[in-house]
C-alpha positions as a printed Julia matrix, in Angstrom:
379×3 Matrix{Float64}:
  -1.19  195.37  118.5
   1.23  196.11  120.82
  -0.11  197.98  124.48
   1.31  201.52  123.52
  -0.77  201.17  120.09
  -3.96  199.41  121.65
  -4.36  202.35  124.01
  -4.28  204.8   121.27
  -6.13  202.36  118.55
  -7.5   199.01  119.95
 -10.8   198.45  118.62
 -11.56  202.08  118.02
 -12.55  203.5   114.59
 -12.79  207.41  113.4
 -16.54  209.05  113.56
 -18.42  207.4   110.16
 -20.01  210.44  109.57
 -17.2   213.7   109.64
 -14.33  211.43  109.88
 -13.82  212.8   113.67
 -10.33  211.76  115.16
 -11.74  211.84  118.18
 -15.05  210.29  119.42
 -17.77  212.84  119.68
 -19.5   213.92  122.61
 -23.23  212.35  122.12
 -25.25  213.92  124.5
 -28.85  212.16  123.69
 -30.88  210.11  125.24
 -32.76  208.7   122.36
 -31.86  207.84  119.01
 -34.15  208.75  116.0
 -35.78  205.25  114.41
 -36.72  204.88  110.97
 -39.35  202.29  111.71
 -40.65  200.67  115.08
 -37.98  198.51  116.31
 -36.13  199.37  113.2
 -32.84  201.57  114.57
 -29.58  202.43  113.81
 -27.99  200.2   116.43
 -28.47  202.58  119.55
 -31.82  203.46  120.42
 -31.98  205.06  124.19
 -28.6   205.83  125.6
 -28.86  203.75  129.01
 -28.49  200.64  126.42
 -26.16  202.06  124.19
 -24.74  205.26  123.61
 -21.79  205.85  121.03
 -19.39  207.39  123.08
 -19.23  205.09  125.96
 -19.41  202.03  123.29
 -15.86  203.58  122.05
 -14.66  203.37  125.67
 -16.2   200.11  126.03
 -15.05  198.77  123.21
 -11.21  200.21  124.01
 -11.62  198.61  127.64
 -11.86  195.38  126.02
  -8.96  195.78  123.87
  -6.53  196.87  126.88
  -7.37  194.05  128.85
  -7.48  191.51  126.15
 -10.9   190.7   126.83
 -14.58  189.77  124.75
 -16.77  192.85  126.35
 -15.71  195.9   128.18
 -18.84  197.84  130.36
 -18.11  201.15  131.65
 -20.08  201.96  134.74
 -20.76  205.16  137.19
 -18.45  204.21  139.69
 -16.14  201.27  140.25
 -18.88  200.35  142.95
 -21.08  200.19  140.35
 -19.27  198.2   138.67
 -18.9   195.73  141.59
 -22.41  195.83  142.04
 -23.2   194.43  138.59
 -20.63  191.33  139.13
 -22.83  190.36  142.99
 -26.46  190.45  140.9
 -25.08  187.83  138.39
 -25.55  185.73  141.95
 -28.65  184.38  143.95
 -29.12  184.35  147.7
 -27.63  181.25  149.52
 -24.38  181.56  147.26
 -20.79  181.95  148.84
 -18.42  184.48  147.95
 -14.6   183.62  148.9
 -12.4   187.48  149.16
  -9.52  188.27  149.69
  -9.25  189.71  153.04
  -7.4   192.85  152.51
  -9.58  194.58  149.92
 -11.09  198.11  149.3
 -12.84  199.49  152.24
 -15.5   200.17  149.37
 -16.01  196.65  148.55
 -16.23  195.48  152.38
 -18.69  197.47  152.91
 -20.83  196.86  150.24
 -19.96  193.12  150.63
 -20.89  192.82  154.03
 -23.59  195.86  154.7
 -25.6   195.46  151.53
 -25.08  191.86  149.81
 -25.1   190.21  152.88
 -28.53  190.63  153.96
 -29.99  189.34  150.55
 -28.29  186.01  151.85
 -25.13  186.04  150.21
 -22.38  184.33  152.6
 -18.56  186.39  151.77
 -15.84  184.39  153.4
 -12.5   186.81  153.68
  -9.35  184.85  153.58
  -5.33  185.82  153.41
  -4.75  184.78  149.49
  -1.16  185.03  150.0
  -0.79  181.29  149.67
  -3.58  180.59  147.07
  -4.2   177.15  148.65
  -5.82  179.02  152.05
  -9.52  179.02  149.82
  -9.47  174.99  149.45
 -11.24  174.58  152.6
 -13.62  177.14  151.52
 -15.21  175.79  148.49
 -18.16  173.81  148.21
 -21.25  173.57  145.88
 -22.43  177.06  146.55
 -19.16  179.24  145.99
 -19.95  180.77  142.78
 -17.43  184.0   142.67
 -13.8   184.74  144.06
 -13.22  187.94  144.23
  -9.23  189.18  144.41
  -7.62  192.54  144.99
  -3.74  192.17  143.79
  -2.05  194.18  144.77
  -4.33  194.5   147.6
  -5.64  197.86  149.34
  -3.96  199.46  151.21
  -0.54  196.73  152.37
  -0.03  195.58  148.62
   0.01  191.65  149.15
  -0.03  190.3   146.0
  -2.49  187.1   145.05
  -1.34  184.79  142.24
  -4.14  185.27  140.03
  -2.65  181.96  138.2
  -2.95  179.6   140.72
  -5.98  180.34  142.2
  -7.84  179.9   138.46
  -6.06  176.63  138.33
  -7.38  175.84  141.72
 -11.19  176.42  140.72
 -10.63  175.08  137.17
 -13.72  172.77  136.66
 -15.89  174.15  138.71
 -19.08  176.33  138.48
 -17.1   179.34  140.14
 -16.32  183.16  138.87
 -12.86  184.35  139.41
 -13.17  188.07  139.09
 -10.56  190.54  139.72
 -10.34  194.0   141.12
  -7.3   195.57  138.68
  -7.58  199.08  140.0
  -3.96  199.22  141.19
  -2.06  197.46  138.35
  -3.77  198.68  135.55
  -3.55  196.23  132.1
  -0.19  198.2   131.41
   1.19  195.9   134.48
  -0.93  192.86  134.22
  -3.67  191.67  132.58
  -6.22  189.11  134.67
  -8.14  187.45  132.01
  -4.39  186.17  130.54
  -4.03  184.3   133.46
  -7.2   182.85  133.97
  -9.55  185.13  135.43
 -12.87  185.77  134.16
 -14.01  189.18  135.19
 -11.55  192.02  135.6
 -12.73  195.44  137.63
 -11.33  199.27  137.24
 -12.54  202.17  139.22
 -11.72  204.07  136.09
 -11.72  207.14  138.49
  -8.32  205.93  139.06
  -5.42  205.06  136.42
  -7.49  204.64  133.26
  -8.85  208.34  133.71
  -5.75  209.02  135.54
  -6.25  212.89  135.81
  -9.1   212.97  139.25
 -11.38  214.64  136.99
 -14.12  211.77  136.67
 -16.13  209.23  138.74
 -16.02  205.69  136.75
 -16.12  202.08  137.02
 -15.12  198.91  134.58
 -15.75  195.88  134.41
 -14.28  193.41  130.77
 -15.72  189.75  130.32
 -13.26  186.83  129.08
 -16.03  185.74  126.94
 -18.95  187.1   124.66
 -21.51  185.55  126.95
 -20.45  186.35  130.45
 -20.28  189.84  128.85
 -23.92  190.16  128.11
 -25.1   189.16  131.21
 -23.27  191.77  132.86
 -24.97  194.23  130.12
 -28.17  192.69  130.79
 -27.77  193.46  134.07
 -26.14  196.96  133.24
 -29.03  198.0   131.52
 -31.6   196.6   133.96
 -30.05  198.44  137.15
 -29.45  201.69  135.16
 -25.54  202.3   136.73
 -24.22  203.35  133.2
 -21.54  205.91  132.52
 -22.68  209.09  130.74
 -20.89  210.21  127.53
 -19.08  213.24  128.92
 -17.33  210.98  131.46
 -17.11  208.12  128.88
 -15.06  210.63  126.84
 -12.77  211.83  129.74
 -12.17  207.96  130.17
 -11.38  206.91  126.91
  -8.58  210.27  126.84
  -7.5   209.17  129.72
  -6.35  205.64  128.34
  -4.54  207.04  125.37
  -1.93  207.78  127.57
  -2.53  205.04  130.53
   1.22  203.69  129.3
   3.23  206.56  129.64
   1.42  207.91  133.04
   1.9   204.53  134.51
   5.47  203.64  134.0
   6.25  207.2   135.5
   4.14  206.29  138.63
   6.31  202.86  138.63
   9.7   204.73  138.0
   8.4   207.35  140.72
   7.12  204.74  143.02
  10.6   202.18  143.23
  12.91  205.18  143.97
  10.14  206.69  146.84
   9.93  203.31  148.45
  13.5   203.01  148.52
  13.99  205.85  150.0
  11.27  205.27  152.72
  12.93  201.85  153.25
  16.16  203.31  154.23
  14.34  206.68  156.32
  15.23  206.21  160.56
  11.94  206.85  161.15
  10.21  204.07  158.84
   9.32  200.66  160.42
   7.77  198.96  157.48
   7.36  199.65  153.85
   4.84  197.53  151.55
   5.74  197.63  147.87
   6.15  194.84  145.37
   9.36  195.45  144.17
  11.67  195.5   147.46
  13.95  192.64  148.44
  12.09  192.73  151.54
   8.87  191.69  150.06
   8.5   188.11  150.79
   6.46  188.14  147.08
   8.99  189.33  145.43
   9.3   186.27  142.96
   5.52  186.86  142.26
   5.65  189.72  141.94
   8.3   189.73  138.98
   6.13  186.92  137.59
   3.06  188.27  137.24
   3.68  192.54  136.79
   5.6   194.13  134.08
   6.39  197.3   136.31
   5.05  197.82  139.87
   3.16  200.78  140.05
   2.52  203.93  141.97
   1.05  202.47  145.14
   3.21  202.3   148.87
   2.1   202.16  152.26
   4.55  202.31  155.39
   4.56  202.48  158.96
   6.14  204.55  161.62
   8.51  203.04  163.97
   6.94  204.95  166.79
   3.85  203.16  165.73
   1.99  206.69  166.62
  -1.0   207.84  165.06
  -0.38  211.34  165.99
   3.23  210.68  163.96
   1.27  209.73  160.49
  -1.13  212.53  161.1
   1.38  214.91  161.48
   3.41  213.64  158.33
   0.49  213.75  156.52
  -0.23  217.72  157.72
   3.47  218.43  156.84
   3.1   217.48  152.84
   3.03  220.42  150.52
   3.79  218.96  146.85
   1.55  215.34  147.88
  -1.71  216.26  148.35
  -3.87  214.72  151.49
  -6.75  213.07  149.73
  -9.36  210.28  149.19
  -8.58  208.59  146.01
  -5.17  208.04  144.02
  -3.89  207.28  140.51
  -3.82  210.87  139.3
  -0.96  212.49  137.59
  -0.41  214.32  140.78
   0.72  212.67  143.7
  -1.75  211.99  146.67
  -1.16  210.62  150.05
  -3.82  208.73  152.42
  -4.46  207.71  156.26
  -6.56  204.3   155.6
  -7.69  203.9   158.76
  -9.37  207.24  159.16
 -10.37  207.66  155.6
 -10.32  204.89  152.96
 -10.83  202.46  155.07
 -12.42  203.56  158.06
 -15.72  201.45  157.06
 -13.6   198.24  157.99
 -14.56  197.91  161.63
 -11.75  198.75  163.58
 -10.62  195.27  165.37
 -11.1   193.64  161.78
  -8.1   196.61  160.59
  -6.28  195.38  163.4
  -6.65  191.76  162.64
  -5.29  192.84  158.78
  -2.46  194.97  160.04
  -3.64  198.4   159.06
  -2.77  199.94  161.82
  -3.31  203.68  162.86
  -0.02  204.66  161.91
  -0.37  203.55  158.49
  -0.01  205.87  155.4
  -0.81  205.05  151.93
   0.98  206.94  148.99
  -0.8   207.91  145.35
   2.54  208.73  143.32
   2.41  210.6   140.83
   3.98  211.44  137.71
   6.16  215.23  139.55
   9.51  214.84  139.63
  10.67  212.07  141.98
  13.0   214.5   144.06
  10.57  217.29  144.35
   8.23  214.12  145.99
  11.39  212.69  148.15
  12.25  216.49  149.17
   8.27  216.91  149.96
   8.57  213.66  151.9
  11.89  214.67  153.88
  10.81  218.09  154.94
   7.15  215.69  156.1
   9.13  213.8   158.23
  10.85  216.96  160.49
């Protein structure tokens, strides 16, 4: 199947019982058993429950991958991926990541003696130096949150090839419509569903797909041990959420190109960060590895005042200030005092998201109603 048709059908089946288009609703939490240990397939719902195996299953088929897990957050998710290690191993990340992530990395993982080392991944080569007989996971954002480098997901597998490591990788902003990890070597790809795969900021979800059958059931093993499933409700608003993930996401990419454009040439804009501009020094990657180029931009003031971006951001009327992004509407984001204010301040400075930095969710409006919203912003 094509993407378009695996959204819609990949690896789902109508209801065996009514013939139900749609995947039911099962709200249970047990499953009736004809004899002890003799079920049906699903017998309590934290293992198994019907509707979030359809969305499991159909996470596995967008992403071309041997086991999808849905989770209750993309935290959650990330969670799952650190318990598959023991204390004294060695995490390499890259450095501009997910306030989320850092702070889970370094305020909760590291004191059960896992070591993260954080490292610019623009040239893939910068983790050789890194890696000895305790790495056991690289972790990559691409593109990254919240200045869009870009990581070739490629090169670094090729790098670790051989070696008792986990190359696992946080797909939030690209979505499978724009690349697909496990294709190019990865081995563990992460959503927080919240974002483009439920796409409507309606739901709380996380993701994670396994290249292979066996990587996959750790990760349930683990799933069902630590209890962070997704429930069916949300399961369902998930999987309806991916039957249009194609459609929602080139519009965010056609939406996103013409707004960063338009930033790129605004008096007041010092720097814009989005794949697809000449003045991307990635560009070539980025044309490799993404079909389109998504719905994500972040760009600085040439005044480099915070009280410049806050005042932009107070202006908006059509883009919405808010925590999150990937929703049909359009959203817009100061990093430094909200998504990533967890970063410790020097280390934003050190990573060049500065206070004057805004991040842009855009969504699916029309583009001039956002450029118009943007303009009258600016004044």
């Amino acid at each position: 199947m094509k993407f378009n048709t695996k959204v819609i059908h990949g690896n789902q089946s109508h209801e065996k019982v009514t013939g139900s288009v749609n995947v039911p609703v099962f709200l249970t939490s047990t499953f009736a058993q004809k004899s002890p240990g003799e079920h049906s397939g699903y017998e309590y719902s934290r293992a198994a429950n019907p509707t979030r195996q359809a969305l499991e299953d159909a996470l596995a088929s967008i992403e071309n991958g041997a086991r999808g897990l849905a989770f209750g957050s993309g935290l959650a998710a990330i969670d799952c991926v650190l318990k598959l290690l023991n204390p004294g191993d060695e995490i390499i990340a890259v450095d501009d990541l997910y306030g989320g992530s850092y702070r889970m990395f370094t305020r909760l993982f590291e004191k059960y003696q896992l070591k993260f080392h954080f490292v610019n991944l623009e040239n893939p080569e910068n983790i050789l130096p890194l890696i000895n007989e305790k790495t056991k996971l690289v972790w990559l954002e691409t593109p990254t949150n919240p200045l869009m480098k870009l990581v070739d997901i490629q090169k670094v597998a090729e790098l670790i090839k051989g070696k008792d490591i986990l190359l696992a990788v946080d797909n939030t902003f690209a979505t499978p419509y724009i690349q697909t990890p496990l294709d190019l070597g990865a081995d563990i790809v992460m959503h927080s569903a919240t974002k483009y795969l439920g796409g409507h900021s309606d739901v709380i979800a996380g993701a994670l797909i396994a290249k292979t059958p066996e990587l996959g059931e750790k990760l349930h093993f683990i799933q069902f041990a630590s209890g962070g499933i997704l429930g069916p409700h949300d399961s369902y608003l998930v999987l309806r959420g991916i039957k249009t993930l194609a459609l929602r996401v080139q519009r965010h990419s056609e939406n996103g190109q013409k707004i960063a454009e338009y930033l790129q040439n605004h008096p007041k804009v010092e720097k814009v960060f989005y794949p697809n501009l000449a003045s991307n020094p990635q560009l070539e990657l980025a044309k490799k590895q993404m079909k389109t180029f998504g719905g994500m931009i972040s760009f600085t003031f040439k005044s480099g005042k915070k009280e410049d971006s806050i005042k932009f951001l107070e202006n908006l009327k059509v883009f919405t200030l808010a925590e999150s992004l990937g929703g049909v509407e359009s959203l817009a984001n100061h990093p430094a005092l909200m998504t990533h204010a967890s970063i410790p301040a020097e280390k934003r400075a050190e990573l060049g998201i500065t206070d004057d930095l805004v991040r842009l969710s855009c969504g699916i409006e029309d583009v001039e109603d956002l450029i118009a919203d943007i303009e009258q912003a600016f004044n």
